[in-house]
Residue, then its C-alpha position, 0 to 999 in steps of 0.5 A: x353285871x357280876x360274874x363268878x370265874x373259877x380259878x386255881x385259886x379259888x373263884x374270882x368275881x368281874x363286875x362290868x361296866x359296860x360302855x355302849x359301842x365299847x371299844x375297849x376293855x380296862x381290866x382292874x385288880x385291886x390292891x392287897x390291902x382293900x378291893x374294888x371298892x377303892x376310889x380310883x377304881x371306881x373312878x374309872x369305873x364311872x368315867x370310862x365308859x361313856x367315852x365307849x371303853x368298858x371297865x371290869x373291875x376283878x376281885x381276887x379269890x381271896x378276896x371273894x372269899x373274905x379273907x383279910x390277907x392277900x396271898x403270895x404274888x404267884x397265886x394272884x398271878x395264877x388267879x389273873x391268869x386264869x381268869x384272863x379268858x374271861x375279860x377278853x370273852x367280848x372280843x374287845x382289845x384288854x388293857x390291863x391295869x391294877x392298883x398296888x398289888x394289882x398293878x404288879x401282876x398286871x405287869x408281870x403277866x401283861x405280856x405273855x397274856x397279850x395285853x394291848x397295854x398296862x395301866x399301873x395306879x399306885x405302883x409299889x417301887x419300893x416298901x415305905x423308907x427302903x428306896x434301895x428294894x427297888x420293884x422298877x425291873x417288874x416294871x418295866x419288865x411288862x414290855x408293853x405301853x405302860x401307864x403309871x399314876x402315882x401320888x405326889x407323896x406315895x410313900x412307895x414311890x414318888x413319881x420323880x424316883x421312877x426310871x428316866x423314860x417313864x410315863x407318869x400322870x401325878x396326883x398332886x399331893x395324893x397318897x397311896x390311895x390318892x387321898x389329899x389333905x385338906x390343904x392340898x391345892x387340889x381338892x378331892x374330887x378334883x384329884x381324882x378327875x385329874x386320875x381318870x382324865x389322865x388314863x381316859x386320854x393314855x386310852x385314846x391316844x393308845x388307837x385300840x379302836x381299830x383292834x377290835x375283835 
């Protein structure tokens, strides 16, 4: 099910995939490079739910309007922010999560939103080959139990240049889109198992099932 939001930005879509006695919501924005069709998050999408958290997977304006580019990271904020009502219209805990770009604002808005929690796939640390332009304050700026799964060889951060302390679910071998090559160890559907096991089992241990309404 799709549903369009207005926002200050432009209209945003939510397609929700919902779990049958949900306890739960995970939210997901896309990156700035691609939309939901991007396969962690259609992953989650199709591995969550039947452990009863619902996944709604939210395009941005601009990508809803079929723009190639994605805009300045305040107006994916204005947009996320806007939009936020919507994701928690069930009366179910939000986790907030995203990929890339997305996993920025998700930690950038999380708190003041009052996100349970905020899950961050492919976080941008740093621009490929700068280290020294380091994102780690925006992360954990968030203040809230965070999540990130990183690729083995993301060249915007491997999972060893995160600060001490952060909890990280690694893809071996996995790239920014968490793609392995052929001779990884892990094969692909396999990568991705890992992926969503991963954050299904950060979810549950998170105990959101008592926060309901």
């Amino acid at each position: 099910m799709s549903e369009i939001v207005e926002t200050p930005a432009g209209d945003a879509r939510i397609t929700w995939h919902t779990a049958k006695n949900a306890r739960s919501v995970l939210a997901l924005g896309h990156g700035a490079g691609g939309g939901i069709e991007a396969q962690d998050l259609q992953a989650l999408a199709q591995a969550l739910p039947p452990s009863e958290v619902g996944v709604a997977l939210v395009e941005q304006p601009w990508r809803v309007a079929g723009k190639k580019v994605a805009p300045a990271p305040k107006t994916l904020d204005t947009a996320w922010r806007a939009l936020w009502p919507a994701l928690c219209a069930p009366g179910l805990p939000v986790v907030a999560g995203g990929r890339s770009a997305g996993a920025r604002v998700v930690c950038r808005t999380g708190s003041e939103l009052g996100a349970q929690a905020v899950l961050a796939l492919s976080f941008p640390l740093h621009p490929p080959g700068k280290p020294e332009k380091s994102r780690a304050e925006e992360l954990t700026a968030a203040g809230l139990p965070t999540l990130v799964v990183q690729g083995g060889r993301d060249p915007f951060g491997h999972p060893d240049e995160f600060p001490e302390g952060t909890r990280i679910a690694e893809v071996p071998e996995g790239d920014h889109s968490f793609r392995v090559p052929k001779r990884a160890a892990v094969g692909q559907e396999e990568a991705l198992d890992l992926l969503t096991e991963s954050v299904g089992d950060w979810l549950a241990g998170l105990g959101l099932a008592s926060a309901r309404g």
